[in-house]
VMD Tcl script that draws the C-alpha trace (Angstrom):
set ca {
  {121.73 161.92 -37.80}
  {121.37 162.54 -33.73}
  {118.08 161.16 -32.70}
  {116.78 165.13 -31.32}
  {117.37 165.72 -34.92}
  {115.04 163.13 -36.49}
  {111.48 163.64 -37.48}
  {108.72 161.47 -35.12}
  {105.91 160.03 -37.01}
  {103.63 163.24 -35.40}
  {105.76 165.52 -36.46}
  {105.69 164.02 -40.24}
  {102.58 163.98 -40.36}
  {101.81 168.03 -38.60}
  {104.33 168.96 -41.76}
  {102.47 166.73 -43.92}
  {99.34 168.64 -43.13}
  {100.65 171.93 -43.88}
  {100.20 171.56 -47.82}
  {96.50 171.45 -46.69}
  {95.79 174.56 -45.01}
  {92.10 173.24 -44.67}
  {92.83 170.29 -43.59}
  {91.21 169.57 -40.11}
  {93.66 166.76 -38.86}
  {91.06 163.81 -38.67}
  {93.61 162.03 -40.76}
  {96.54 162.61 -39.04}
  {94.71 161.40 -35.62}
  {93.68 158.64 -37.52}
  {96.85 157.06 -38.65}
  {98.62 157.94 -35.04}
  {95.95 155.91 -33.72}
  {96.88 152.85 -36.20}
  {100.28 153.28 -35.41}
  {99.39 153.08 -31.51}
  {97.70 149.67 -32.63}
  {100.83 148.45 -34.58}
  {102.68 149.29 -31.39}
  {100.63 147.00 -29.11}
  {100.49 144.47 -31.67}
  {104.30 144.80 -32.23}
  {104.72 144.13 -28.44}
  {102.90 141.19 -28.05}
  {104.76 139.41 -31.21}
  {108.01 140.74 -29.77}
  {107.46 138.14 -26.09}
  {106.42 135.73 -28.26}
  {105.51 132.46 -26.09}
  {107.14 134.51 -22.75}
  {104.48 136.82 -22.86}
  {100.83 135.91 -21.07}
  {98.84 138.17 -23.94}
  {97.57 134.96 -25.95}
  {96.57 133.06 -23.01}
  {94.04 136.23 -22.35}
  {93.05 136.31 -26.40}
  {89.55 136.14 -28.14}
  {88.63 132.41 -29.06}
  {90.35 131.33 -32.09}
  {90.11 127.99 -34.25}
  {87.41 128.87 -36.49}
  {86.87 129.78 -40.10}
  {87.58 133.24 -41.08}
  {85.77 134.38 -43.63}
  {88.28 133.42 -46.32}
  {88.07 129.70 -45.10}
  {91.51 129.87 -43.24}
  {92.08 128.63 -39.56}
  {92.12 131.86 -37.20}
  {95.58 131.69 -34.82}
  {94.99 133.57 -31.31}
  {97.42 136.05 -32.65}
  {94.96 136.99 -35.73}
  {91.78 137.39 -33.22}
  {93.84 139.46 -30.78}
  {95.24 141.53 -33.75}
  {92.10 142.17 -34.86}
  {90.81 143.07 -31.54}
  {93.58 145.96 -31.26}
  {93.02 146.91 -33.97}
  {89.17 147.60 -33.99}
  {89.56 148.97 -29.88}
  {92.36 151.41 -30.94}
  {90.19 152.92 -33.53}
  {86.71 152.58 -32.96}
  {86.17 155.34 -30.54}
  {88.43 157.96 -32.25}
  {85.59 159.72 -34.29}
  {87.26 159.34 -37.42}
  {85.51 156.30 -39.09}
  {82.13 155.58 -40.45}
  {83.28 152.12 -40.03}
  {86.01 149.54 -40.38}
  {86.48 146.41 -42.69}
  {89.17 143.33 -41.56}
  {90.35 140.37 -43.35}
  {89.21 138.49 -39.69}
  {85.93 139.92 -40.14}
  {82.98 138.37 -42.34}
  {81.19 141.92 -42.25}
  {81.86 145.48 -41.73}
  {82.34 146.64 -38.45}
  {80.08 149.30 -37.06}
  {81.61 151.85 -34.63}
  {79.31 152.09 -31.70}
  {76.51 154.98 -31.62}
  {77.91 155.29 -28.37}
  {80.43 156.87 -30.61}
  {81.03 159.84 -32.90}
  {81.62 158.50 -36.32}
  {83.75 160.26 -38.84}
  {84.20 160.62 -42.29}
  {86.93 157.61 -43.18}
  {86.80 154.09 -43.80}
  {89.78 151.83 -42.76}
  {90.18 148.44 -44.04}
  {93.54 146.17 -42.54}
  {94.77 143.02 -42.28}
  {95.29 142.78 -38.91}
  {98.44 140.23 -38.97}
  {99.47 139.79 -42.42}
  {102.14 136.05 -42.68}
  {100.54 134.88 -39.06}
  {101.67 131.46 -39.99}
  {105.08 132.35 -39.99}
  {105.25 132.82 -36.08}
  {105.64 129.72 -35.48}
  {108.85 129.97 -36.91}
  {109.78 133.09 -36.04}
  {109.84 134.99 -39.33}
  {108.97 138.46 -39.76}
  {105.22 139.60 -39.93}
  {103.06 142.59 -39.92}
  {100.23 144.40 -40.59}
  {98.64 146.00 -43.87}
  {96.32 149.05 -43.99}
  {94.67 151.30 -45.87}
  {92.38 154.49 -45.55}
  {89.33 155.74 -47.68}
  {86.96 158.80 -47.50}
  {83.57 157.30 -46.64}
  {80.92 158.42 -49.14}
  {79.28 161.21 -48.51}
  {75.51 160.07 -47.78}
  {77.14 157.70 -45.68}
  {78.98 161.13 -43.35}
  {76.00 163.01 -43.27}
  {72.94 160.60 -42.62}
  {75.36 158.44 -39.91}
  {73.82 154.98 -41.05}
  {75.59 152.49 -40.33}
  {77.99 151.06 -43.36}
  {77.64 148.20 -46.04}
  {79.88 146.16 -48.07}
  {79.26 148.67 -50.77}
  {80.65 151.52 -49.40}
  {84.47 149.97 -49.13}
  {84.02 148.72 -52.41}
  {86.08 151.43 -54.17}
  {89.40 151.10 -56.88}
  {92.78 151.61 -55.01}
  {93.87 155.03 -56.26}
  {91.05 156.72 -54.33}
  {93.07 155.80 -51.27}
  {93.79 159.02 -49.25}
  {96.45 156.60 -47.34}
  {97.83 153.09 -46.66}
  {100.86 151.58 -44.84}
  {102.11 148.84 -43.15}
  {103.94 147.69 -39.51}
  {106.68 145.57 -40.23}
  {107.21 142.84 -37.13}
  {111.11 142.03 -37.39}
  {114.29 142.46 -35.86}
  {113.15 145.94 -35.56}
  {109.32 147.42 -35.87}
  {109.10 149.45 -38.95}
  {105.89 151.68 -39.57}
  {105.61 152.47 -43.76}
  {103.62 154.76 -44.39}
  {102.05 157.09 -48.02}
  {99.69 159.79 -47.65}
  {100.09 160.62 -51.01}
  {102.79 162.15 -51.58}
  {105.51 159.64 -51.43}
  {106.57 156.97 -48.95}
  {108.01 157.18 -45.71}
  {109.61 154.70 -43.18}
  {109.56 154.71 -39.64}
  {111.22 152.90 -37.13}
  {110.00 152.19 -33.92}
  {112.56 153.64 -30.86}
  {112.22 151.50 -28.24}
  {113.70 154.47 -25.73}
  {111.10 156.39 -26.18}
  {108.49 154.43 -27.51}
  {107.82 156.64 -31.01}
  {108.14 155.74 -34.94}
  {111.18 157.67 -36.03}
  {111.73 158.98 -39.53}
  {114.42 156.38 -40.61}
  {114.09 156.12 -44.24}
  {112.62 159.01 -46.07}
  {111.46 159.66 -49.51}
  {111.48 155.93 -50.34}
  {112.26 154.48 -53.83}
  {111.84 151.57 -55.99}
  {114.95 151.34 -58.81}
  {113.28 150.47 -61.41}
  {115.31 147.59 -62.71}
  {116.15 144.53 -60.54}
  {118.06 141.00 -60.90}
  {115.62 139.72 -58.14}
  {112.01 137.92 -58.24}
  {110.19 136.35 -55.51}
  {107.36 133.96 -56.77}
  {106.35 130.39 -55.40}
  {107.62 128.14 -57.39}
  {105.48 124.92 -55.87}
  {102.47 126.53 -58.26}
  {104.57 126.31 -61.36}
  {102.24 123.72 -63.17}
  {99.24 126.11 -62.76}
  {100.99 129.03 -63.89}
  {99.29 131.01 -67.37}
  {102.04 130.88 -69.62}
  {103.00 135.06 -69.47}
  {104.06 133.76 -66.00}
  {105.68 130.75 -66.86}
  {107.69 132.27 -70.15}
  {108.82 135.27 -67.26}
  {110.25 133.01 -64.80}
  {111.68 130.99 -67.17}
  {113.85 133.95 -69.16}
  {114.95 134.65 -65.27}
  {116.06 131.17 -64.84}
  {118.00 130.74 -67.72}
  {119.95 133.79 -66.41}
  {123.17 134.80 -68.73}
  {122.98 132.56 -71.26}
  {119.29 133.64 -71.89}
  {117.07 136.41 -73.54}
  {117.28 138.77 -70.33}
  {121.20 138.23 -70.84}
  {121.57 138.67 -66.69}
  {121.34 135.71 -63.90}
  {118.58 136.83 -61.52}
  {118.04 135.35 -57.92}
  {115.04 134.25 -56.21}
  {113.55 135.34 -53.00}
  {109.96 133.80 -51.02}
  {109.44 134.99 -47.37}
  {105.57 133.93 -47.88}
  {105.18 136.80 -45.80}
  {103.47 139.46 -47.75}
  {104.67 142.55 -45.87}
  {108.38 141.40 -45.40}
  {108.10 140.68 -49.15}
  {107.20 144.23 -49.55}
  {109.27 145.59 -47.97}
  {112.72 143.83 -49.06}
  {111.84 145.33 -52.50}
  {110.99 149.13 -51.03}
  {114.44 148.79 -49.78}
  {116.56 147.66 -52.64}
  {114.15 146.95 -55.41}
  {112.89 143.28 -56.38}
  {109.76 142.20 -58.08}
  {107.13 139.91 -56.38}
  {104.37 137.51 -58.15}
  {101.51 136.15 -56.57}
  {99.78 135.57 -59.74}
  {96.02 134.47 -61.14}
  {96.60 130.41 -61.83}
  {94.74 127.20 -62.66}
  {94.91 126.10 -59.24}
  {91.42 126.49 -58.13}
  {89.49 128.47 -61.04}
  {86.83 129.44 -58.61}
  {89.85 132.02 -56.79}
  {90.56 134.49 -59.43}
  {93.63 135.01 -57.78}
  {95.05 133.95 -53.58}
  {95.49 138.22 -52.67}
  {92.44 139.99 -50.96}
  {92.18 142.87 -53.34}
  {91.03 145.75 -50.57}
  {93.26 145.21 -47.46}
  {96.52 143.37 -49.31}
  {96.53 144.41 -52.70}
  {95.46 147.75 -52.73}
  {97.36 148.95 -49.75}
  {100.86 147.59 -50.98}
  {100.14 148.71 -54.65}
  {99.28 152.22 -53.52}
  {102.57 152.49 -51.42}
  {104.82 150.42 -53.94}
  {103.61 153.47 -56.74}
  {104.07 155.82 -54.51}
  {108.28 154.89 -54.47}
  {108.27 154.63 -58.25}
  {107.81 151.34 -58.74}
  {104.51 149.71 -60.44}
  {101.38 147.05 -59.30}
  {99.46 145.27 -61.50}
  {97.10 142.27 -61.99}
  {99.20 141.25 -64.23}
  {97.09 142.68 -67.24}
  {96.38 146.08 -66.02}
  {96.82 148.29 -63.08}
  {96.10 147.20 -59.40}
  {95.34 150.82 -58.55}
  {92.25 150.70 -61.41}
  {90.71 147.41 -60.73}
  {86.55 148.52 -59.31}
  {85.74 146.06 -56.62}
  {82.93 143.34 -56.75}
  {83.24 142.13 -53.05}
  {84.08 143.09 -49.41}
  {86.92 140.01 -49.92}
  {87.35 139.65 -53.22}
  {91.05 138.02 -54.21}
  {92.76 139.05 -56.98}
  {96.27 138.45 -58.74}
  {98.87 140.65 -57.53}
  {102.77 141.63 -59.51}
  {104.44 144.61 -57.85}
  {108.06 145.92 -57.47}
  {110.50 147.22 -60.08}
  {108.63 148.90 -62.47}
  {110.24 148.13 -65.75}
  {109.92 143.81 -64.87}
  {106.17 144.11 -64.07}
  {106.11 146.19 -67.22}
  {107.40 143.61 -68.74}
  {105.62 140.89 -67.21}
  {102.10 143.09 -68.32}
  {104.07 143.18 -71.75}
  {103.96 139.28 -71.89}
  {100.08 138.68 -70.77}
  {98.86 141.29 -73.75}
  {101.39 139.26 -76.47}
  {100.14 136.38 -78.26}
  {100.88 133.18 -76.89}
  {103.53 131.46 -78.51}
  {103.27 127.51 -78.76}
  {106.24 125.70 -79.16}
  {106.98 124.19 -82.31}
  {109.16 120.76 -82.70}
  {110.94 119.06 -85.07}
  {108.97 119.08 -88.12}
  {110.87 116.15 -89.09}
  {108.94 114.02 -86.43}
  {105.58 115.72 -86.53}
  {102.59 113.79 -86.71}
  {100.71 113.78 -89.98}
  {97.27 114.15 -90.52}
  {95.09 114.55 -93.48}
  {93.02 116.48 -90.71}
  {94.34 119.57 -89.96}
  {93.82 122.13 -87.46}
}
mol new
graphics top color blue
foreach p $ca { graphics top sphere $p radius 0.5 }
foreach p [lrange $ca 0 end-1] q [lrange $ca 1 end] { graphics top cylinder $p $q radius 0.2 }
display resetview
């Protein structure tokens, strides 16, 4: 299609707002002002070590709040990000994975009616290596004490279940910029035209198949799996000649976005699941700006995200950065892989031949 024939990300979202004749397009300046974020951001990963952005970024080497080192490009991320939106007048405030607390917008400011929670660089540690990254967000309506006394906002107001998300998207940092975005009513894709410096409508009406032969999980966790997980991967493994009767391949970007995104485009299902690994994490996700944004999006297309036991999208937060398990992709595999965690557990039985006996039994 000739570019003066494609949609911008503007003019998406002007259409968007005509099924809401009310509508006073405070959401729409919103998310062009997150996109004008991703852009900067995008810019600054794109130079890489030629441009002189980091040696001008925030501090960096502490502790984030989720006990990880904080790279230069994190702070700086999350610097854009807050700057880009803080003044806007459409939020009550703003939550960040970089971020022990909410932030307040300034009084200097008008404050809105939304609440936007992101992870500012989502896979930072794969810079270093030059593997695609991004960034993760998502949008909520700010309760309504909250809009009309103007106090400033707590922990407890972000702490609602995904489906009341009015919107959430991602910027994808790879060979090209890609801007994926839902506002409820399907998923879009956008990529960025470096000509004229706008999001394009590239990939429209988005959708997940909803069978796959493809499964991205980290297999160096195997021996703290639960066993729904373990039994899954296995029947994948044993490909053909076992119970799925297909051979399935494996995918892990460790990249959480470009994960996402390799199964919007062709399908796929990815595990990052609740394990024995450390049983004070009930799973390694952060349930408001990861989980919740890509489940919202990856239902959106068709496809399905769960804990692994129930819906992503119905799961009531307990904490500002709470983790959580996370399955998503190809809705008839995480169906299955839900299927699995409800059956009862099946222990293998050997030889009876060589069993031990016991005049004590179990």
């Amino acid at each position: 299609m000739p570019l003066s024939q494609r949609w911008t990300l503007t003019r998406y979202l002007i259409e968007e707002r005509r099924r809401y004749p009310g509508a006073s397009g405070d959401l729409n300046a919103l998310i062009l002002d997150i996109s004008l974020a991703c852009k900067a951001i995008a810019r600054i990963v794109a130079f890489g070590e030629l441009g002189d952005s980091l040696a001008r970024a925030p501090q960096a080497g502490s502790l984030n709040v989720q006990g990880e080192v904080q790279k230069p490009l994190d702070v700086l991320s999350n610097e854009i990000f807050v700057r880009m939106n803080e003044w806007n007048g459409q939020l009550a405030g703003m939550a960040s994975e970089e971020m022990d607390d909410p932030k307040q917008v300034p009084h200097a400011y008008s404050r809105g009616k939304y609440l936007l929670v992101f992870d500012p660089l989502d896979g930072s540690s794969n810079i270093d290596v030059n593997v695609s990254v991004g960034s993760i967000f998502s949008i909520l309506r700010a309760p309504q004490e909250v809009v009309d006394s103007g106090r400033d906002v707590t922990d407890a107001d972000f702490l609602q279940p995904g489906a009341a998300q009015v919107a959430a998207g991602y910027a994808l940092y790879g060979p090209t910029t890609m801007f994926v975005l839902s506002v409820g009513n399907g998923v879009a894709g956008f990529t960025l035209d470096p000509n004229l410096g706008e999001f394009v409508l590239t990939h429209p009406n988005i959708l997940v198949p909803p069978d796959t032969q493809e499964f991205a999980i980290n297999s160096s966790n195997s021996r703290f799996w639960e066993p729904p997980v373990k039994r899954y991967v296995d029947e994948c493994l044993a490909g053909k000649t076992g119970p799925r009767g297909k051979d399935f391949n494996t995918r892990w970007i460790a990249s959480m976005v470009a994960e996402a995104h390799r199964i919007l485009m062709r399908g796929g299902v990815f595990l990052y699941p609740r394990d024995t690994k450390d049983a004070s994490k009930p799973g390694r996700l952060r349930l408001l700006y990861e989980a919740n944004p890509i489940g919202f999006i990856v239902e959106q297309a068709g496809g399905r995200a769960s804990t692994g036991r129930q819906p992503m999208l119905g799961v009531k937060p307990t904490e500002l950065h709470q983790r959580i398990g996370l399955v998503f992709g190809s809705r008839h595999e995480v169906e299955r892989i839900e299927r699995y965690h409800h059956e009862p557990i099946k222990r293998e039985v050997g030889n009876p031949l060589f069993a031990e006996r016991s005049l004590f039994r179990d």
